[in-house]
N, C-alpha and C positions, 0 to 999 in steps of 0.2 A: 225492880226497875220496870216502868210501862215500855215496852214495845212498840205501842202506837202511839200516836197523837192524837189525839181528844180534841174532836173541834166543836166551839160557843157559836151559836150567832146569836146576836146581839143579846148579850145576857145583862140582867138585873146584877144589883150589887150583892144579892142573897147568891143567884148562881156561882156569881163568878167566886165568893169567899165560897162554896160549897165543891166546885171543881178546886181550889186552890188544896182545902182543905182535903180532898179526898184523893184527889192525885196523886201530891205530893212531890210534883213535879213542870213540865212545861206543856201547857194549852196553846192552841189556837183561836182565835176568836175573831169573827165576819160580822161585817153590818155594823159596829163601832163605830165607824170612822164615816159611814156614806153621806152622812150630812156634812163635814168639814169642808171647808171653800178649798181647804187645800190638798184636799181628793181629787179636784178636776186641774186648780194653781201652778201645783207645786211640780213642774218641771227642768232641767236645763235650763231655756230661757227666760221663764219666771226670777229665779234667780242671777241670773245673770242682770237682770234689770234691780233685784233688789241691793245685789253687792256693787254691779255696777265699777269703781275705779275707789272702793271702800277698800284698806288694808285689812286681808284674811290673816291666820297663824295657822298653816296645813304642817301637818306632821310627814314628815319622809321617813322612811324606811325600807327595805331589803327583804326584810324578814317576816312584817306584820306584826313584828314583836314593839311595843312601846315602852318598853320598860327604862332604856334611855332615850323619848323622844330628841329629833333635831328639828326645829321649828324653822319653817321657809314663811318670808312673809312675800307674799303675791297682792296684785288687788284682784276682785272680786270677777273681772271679765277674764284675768290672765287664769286665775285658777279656775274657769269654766270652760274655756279652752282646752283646759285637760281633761276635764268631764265627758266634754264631746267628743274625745278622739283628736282632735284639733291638734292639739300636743303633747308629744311623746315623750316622758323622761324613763331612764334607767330604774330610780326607784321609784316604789310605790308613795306619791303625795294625797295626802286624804285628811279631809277637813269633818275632821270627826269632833263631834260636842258641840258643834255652834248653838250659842245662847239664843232663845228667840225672846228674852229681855232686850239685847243688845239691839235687836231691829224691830221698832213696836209696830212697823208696816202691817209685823207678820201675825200679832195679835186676833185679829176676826180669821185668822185662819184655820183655826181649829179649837177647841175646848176640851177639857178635863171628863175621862167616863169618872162613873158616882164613887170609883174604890179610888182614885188616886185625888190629893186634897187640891181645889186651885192654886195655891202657894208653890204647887212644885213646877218648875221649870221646865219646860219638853227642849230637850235634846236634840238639834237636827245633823244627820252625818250623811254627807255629799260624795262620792265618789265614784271611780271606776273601775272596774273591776280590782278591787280593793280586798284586805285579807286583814283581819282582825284576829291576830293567834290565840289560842285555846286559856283563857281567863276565867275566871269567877267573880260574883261581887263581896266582898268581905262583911259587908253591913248592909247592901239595899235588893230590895226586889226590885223588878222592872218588868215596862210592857214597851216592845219596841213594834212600830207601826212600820209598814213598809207603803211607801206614798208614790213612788216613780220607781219603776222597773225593778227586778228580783233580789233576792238575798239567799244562801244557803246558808242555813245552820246545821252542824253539827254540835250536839249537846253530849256530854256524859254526867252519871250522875256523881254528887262525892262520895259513895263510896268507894270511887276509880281512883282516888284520889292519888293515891304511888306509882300509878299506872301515866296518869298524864306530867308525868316529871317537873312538881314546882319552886322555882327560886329559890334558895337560901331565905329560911323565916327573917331575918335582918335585909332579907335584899329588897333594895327597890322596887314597885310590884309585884311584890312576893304571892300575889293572889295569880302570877304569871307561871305559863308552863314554859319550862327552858328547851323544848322541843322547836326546831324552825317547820314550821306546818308546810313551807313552798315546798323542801326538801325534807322530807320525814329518814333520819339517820338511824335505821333500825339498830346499827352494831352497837351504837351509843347510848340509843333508849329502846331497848328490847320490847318491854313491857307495855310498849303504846299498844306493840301487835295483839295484847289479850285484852285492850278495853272494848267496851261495849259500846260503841256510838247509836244515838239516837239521832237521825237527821230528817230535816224537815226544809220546803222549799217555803219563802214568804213570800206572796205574790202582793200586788198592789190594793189595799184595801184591807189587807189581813191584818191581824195583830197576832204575836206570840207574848206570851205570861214568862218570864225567867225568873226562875224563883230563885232565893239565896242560897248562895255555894254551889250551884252547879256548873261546871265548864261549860263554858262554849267558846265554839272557835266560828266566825261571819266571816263568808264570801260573798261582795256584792259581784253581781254578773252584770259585768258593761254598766252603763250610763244607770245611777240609781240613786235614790234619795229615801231617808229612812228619817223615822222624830222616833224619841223614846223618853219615855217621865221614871225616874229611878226615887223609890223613898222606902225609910226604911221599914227593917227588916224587924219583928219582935223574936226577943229572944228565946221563945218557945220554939221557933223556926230554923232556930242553929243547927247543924249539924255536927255531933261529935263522935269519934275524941277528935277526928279530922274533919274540913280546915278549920271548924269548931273554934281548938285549943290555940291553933297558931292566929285565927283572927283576932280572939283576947289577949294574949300576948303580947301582938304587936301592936294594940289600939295606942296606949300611950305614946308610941315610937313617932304614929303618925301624926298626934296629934298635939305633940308637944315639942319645937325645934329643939330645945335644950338636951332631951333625949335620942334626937335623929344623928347629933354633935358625936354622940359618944360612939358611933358605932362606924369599925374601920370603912375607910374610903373604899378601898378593893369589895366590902362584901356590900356595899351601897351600893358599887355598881353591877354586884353581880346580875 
């Protein structure tokens, strides 16, 4: 497992599959993004005029955990309000995934680097000091851009995999670690204390590489805005016999409701 992080500036599509390839792991990469309108745009208030009095779907939580999201609908000035400090809630509300299909405003804001295909979708997740608990992706790579104010990632890699404690293979993102990362419960999950984290700060302008199956747990700090393009993953990439074996497994589950029918209530919501 690397130790450091490996930083790109502005790399070709040969680099960047040559870091991908030789890593094996998660990069950093600068100067990507300095041309996007939405390097200088994409603020708090930027947004606030894009959502403006638009119905949002922000996800609440406690735990950072979304494995049973509760969906709050806000309009777009009220959930910016929260961004800013403006308004306080108990739990944590985070407007993670916005489509930027959904607002073609936001189109001339950015563009595709040469490894990700224009068909793929960027990602945009708005929040405040916000807590994304320690997941992997089952099937996609990703590059997530940090555009307004910071991010902390902690990464591990999969072979930690028994180490970062995840969901029941039938449970609802099962690609989820059952660890509450606000409060780390060592007497319950011993084994987090022998993984190995790799963490990295993302500052404005940076990009990091996620490659498939590796945990990461995102801290946004204060007021921040992030885009990220996820596509997938070839299966030369897998890693096995862990989460490897349980991602083929469960592909039908997710992607066939007739199969999702069969499997008890209680372990779907575990």
């Amino acid at each position: 497992m690397p130790h450091e992080i490996e930083i790109l500036h502005n790399p070709s599509l040969a680099e960047f599959r040559d870091a991908r390839n030789r890593r094996q792991g998660p990069f950093k990469m600068t100067g990507i993004v300095d041309h996007w309108a939405a390097r200088e745009r994409w603020n708090p208030e930027y947004f606030r005029q894009v959502l403006g009095e638009k119905t949002v779907q922000a996800t609440r939580s406690e735990s950072g955990s979304y494995s049973r999201p509760i969906y709050e609908s806000l309009t777009g000035n009220e959930y910016m309000d929260i961004v800013e400090g403006k308004t306080h809630r108990d739990a944590q509300i985070y407007l993670a995934g916005l489509s930027s299909q959904e607002h073609p405003e936001l189109a001339g804001d950015y563009d595709h680097p040469p490894w990700v295909s224009p068909e793929i979708t960027l990602r945009i997740f708005i929040g405040h000091n916000t807590l994304t608990g320690a997941h992997f992706h089952p099937y996609h790579q990703s590059c997530l851009t940090q555009l307004y104010g910071q991010k902390r990632i902690v990464f591990h890699a999969p072979g930690q995999f028994a180490r970062l404690y995840p969901k029941h293979i039938l449970a609802n993102s099962n690609n989820c670690s059952r660890i509450n990362f606000r409060k780390v419960d060592l007497q319950r999950f011993p084994r987090i204390a022998e993984a190995e984290p790799l963490e990295i700060t993302l500052d404005p302008g940076e990009t990091v590489y996620i490659p498939l199956h590796w945990w990461h747990t995102v801290l946004g700090l204060g007021p921040n805005i992030s885009g990220a393009f996820h596509w997938d993953a070839p299966l030369r990439d897998w890693h096995f016999p862990q989460p490897g074996l349980r991602c083929l497994f469960t592909a039908p589950f997710k992607r066939y409701q007739w199969m999702r029918n069969l499997i008890p209530a209680d372990i779907q919501m575990a």
